[in-house]
C-alpha positions in Angstrom: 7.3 -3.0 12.4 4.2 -1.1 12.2 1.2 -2.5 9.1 1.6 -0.5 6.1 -1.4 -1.9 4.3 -5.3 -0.8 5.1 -8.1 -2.0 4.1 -11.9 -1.7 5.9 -14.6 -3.9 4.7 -16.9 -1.7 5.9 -19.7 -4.3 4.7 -20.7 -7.4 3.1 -23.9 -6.3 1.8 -23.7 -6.5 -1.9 -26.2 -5.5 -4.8 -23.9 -7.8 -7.3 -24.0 -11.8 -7.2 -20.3 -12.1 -8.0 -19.3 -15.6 -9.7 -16.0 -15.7 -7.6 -17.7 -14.2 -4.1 -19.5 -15.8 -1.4 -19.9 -12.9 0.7 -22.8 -11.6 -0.4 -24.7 -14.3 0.8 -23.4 -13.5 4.4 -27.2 -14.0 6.5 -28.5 -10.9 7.2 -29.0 -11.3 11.2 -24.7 -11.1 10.8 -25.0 -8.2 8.6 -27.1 -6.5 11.4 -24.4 -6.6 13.3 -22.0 -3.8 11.2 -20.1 -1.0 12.9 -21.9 2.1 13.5 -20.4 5.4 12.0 -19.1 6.4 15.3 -17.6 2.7 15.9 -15.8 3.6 12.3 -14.6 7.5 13.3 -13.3 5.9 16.4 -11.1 3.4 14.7 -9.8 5.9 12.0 -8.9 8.2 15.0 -7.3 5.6 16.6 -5.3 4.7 14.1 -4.4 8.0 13.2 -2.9 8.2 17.0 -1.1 5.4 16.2 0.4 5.2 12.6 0.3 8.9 11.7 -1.2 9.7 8.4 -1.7 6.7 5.9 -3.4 5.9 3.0 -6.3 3.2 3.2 -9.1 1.4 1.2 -12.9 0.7 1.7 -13.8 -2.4 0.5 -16.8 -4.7 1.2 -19.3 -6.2 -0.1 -20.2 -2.9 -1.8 -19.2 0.1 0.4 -21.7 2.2 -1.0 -24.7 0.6 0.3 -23.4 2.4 3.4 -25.3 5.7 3.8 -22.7 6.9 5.8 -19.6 5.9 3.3 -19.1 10.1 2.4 -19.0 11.0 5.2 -16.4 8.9 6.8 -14.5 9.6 3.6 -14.7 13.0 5.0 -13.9 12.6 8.4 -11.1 10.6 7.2 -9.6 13.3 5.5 -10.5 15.7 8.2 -7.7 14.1 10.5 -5.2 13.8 7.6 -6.0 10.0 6.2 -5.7 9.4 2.8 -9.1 7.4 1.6 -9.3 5.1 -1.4 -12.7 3.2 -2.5 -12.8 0.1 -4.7 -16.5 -0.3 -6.1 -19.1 -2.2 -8.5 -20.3 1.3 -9.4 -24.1 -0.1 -8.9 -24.8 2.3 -6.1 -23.3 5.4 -8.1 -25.9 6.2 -10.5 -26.9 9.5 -8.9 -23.9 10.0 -7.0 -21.6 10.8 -8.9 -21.1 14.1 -8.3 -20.7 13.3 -4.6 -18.5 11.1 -5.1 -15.8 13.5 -7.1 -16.7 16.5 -4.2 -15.7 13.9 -1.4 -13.1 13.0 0.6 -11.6 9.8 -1.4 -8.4 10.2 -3.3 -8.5 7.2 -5.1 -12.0 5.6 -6.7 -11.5 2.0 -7.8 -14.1 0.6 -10.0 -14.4 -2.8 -10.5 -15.0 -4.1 -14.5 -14.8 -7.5 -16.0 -15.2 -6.8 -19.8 -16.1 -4.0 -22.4 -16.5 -5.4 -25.9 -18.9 -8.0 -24.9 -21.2 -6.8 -21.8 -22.3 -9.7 -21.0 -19.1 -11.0 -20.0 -19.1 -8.5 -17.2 -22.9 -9.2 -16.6 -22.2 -12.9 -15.9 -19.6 -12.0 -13.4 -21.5 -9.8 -11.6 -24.7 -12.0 -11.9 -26.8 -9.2 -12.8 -28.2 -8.3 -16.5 -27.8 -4.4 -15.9 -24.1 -4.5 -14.4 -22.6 -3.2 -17.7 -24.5 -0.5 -18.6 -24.7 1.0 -15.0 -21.1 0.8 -14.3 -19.2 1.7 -18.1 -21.6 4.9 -17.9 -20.7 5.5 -14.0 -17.2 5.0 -15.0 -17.3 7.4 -17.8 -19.9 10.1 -16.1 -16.8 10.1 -13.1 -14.1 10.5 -15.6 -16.3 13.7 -17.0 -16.3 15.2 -13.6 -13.4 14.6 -12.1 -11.9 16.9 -15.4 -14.9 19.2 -15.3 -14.3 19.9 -11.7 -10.8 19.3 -11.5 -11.0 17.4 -8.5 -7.8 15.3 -9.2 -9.1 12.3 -7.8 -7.2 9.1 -9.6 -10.0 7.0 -10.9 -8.8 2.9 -11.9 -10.5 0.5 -13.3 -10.1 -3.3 -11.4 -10.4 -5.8 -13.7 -9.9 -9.8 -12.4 -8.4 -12.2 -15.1 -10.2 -15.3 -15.5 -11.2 -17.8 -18.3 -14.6 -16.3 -19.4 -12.7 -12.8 -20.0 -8.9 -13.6 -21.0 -10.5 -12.3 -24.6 -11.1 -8.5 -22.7 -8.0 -8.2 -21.2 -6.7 -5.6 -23.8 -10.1 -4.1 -24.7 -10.2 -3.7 -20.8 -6.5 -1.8 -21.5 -7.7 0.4 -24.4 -10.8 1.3 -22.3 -9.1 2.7 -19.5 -6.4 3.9 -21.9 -9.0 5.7 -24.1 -10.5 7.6 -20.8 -7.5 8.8 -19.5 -7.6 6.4 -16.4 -5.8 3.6 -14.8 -6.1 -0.6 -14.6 -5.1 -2.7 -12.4 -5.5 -6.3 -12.8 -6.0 -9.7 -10.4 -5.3 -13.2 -11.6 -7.9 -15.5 -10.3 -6.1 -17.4 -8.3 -6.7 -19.7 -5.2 -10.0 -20.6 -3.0 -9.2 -20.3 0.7 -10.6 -17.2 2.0 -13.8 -17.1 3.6 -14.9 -15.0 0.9 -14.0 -17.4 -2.2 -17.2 -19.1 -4.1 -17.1 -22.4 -4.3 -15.9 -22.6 -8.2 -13.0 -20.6 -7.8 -10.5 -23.4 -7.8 -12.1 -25.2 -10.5 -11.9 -21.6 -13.0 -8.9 -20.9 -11.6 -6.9 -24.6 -12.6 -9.2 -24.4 -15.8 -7.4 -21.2 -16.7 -4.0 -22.8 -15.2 -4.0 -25.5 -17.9 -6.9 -26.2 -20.7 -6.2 -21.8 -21.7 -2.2 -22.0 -20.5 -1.5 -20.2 -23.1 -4.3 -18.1 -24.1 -3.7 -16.6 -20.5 0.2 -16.4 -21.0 -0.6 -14.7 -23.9 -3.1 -12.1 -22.9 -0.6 -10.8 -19.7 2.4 -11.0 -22.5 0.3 -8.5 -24.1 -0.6 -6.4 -20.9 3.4 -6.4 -20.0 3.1 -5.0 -23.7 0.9 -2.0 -23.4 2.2 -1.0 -20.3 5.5 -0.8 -22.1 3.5 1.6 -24.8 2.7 4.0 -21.8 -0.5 2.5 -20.2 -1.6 3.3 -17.3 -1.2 -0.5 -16.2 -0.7 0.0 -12.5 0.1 -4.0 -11.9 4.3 -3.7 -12.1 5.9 -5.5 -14.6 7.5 -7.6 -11.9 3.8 -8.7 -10.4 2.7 -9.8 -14.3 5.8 -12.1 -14.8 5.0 -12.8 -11.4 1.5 -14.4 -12.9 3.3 -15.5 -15.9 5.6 -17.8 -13.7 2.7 -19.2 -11.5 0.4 -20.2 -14.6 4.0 -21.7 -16.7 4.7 -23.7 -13.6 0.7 -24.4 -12.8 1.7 -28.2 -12.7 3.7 -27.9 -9.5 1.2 -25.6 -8.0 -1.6 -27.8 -8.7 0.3 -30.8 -6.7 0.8 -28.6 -3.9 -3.0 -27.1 -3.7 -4.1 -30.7 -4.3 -1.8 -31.5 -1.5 -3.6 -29.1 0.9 -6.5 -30.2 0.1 -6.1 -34.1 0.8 -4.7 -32.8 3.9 -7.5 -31.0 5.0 -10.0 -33.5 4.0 -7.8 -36.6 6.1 -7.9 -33.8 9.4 -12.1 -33.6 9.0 -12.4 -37.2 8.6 -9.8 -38.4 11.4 -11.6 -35.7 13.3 -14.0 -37.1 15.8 -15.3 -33.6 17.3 -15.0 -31.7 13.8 -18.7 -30.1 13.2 -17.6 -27.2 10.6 -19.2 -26.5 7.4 -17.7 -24.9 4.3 -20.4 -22.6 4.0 -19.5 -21.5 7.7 -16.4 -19.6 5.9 -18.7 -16.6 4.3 -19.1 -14.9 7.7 -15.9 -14.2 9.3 -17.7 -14.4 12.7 -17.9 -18.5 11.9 -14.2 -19.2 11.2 -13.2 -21.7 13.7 -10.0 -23.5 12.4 -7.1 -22.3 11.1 -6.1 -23.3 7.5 -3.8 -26.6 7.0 -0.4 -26.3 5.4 1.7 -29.4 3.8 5.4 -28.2 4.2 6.7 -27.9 7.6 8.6 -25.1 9.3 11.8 -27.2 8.2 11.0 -26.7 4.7 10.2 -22.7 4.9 12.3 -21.1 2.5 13.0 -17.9 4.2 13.5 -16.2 0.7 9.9 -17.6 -0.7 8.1 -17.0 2.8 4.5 -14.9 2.9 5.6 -11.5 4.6 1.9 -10.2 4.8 1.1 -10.9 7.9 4.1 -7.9 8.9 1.8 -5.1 6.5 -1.7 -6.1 6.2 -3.9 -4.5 8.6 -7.4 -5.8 7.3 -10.5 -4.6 9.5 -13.9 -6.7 8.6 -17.4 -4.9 8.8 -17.5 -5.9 13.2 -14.0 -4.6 13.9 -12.6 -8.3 14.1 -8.6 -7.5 12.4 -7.2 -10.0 10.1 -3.9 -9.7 8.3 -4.7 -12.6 5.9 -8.3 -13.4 4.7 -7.1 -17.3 5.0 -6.2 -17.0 8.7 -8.6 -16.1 11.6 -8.7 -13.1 13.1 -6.0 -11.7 15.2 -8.6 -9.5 17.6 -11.2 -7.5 18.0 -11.0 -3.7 18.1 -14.9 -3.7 20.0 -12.5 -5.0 23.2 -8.6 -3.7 22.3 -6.6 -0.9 20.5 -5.0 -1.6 17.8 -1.5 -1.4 18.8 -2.0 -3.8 21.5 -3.6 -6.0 18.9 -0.9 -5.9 16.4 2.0 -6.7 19.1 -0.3 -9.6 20.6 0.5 -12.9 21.1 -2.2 -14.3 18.1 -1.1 -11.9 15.7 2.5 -13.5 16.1 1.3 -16.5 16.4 -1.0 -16.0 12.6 2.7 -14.8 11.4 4.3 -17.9 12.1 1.8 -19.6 10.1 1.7 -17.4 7.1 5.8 -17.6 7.2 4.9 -20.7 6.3 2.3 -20.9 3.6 3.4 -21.7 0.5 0.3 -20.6 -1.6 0.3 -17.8 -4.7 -2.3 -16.3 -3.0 0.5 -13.9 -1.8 0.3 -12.6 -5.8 -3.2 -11.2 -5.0 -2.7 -7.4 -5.2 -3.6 -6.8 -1.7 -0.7 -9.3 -0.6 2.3 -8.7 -3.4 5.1 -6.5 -2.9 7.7 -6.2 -5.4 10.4 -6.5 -2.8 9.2 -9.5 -1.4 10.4 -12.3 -4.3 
């Protein structure tokens, strides 16, 4: 079976301080160490070879801060790719024009709140966020109409405690504009890229605002209903509904992980590795620790990503999980020959058997997989 999910994160420079992100604190001697734009063409044209024309996403960090994002977009589309972007919008001020003229099909912009800014500021740790990104939001929308470029623009919105209150401003935002919403239910803390208080919001949310959360997807699953463009299925939002109504079990078993991992480090006579160590993907030495054994695997309830995802971080190293280490390097093989190799089927046999709801995060769910 060949991946069927793409995603480049074609940096981890960032001009946002996100609450629920470590990477933009990657050090900057790692960041120096990015693929140039012929590293990228050669990939895309590689993987053209290999999969035939598919649809993908540049991610980061912030993939504008690369100068060169348009015209890979381009190039992209040259060879018959299908380019998506997912953005903080910071970068677009004067480029929005571009940015409707290019390549990308899809432009995802990410958006925390819209009837209190500083909702959205707080997440994005800057005082400006806001502003720049609800006008680059809107000045797109103008010209993709004007021009009629027929690009589909979204908004990305993550559900968490401080903005359970915007969720269906957030709708009627996106609703009002003509556009789309997707939305991502903070939820775990184990890839590299997680900030330290994402398991502390994310059980907040679980159980002190239960039911303010339950409530605020009931009324997503609503809207949607009522024709918004809610492009989370109906089956991914019950999805959330379930994890947060049974948050008690889940807790046990994240809590369960957790003591696990802590007896490994201390029983661990040779273990030197930090936490911090997990913001640069170069640094991720262990694999992650699971409680239930391949005895308990329920085939049913198993974690199929690791037979789609095809994740490619900003120095060519492929992961198909953010939790799990890499499964090669496409500086030193193609990426066929990584995809059939013995770690990636080794990482699958692990995943099979992770039991987390990180496999509700919209780059992992499929509908078919419950």
């Amino acid at each position: 079976m060949e991946p069927h999910y793409f995603a480049f994160g074609i940096t981890d420079r960032c001009q946002s301080h996100c609450s629920t992100c470590n990477g933009w604190q990657t050090p900057s001697e790692n960041r120096q160490k990015e693929l140039s734009t012929n590293d990228w063409k050669f990939i895309l044209l590689s993987l053209q070879k290999w999969i035939g024309n598919f649809d993908f996403i540049f991610t980061g960090g912030e993939p504008f801060l690369r100068e060169d994002l348009l015209e890979l977009a381009d190039y992209a589309k040259g060879i018959g790719l299908i380019p998506k972007v997912i953005t903080n919008g910071l970068a677009l001020k004067n480029k929005c024009e571009a940015v409707i003229n290019s390549g990308f099909k899809d432009i995802t912009i990410s958006l925390n709140s819209v009837k209190n800014p500083e909702i959205h500021n707080l997440s994005r740790g800057r005082k400006d966020a806001f502003k720049i990104t609800s006008d680059v939001i809107q000045n797109l929308t103008y010209l993709n109409r004007k021009n009629h470029a027929g690009k589909t623009i979204l908004i990305a919105s993550v559900i968490m405690p401080s903005n359970l209150t915007e969720m269906v401003p957030l709708a009627e935002f996106a609703h009002t504009n003509g556009i789309g919403i997707n939305y991502q239910l903070l939820d775990g803390g184990d890839s590299f890229f997680a900030a330290n208080n994402v398991q502390e919001e994310s059980l907040k949310m679980f159980d002190e605002m239960k039911q303010q959360t339950i409530e605020a997807i009931n009324k997503l699953i609503d809207l949607k209903s009522q024709g918004y463009l809610i492009y989370n299925t109906n089956k991914q939002l019950e999805a959330f509904k379930n994890l947060i109504i049974n948050s008690e079990s889940h807790r046990r078993k994240e809590q369960a992980v957790c003591e696990t991992v802590v007896e490994q480090r201390i029983s661990s006579e040779n273990s030197s590795e930090k936490i911090e160590d997990k913001i640069n993907p170069d640094l991720i030495q262990t694999e992650p620790v699971f409680c239930n054994t391949e005895e308990e695997t329920n085939s049913e309830a198993s974690c199929k990503i690791g037979n789609y995802n095809f994740l490619i971080d900003p120095y060519g190293n492929v992961r198909v999980c953010f939790s799990f280490d890499a499964i090669g390097s496409l500086i030193t093989t193609s990426p066929e020959n990584i995809w059939s190799g013995e770690e990636a089927e080794r990482i699958r046999r692990k995943i099979a058997k992770c039991d987390k709801s990180c496999k509700l995060l919209n780059c992992n769910y499929h509908d078919g997989d419950e």
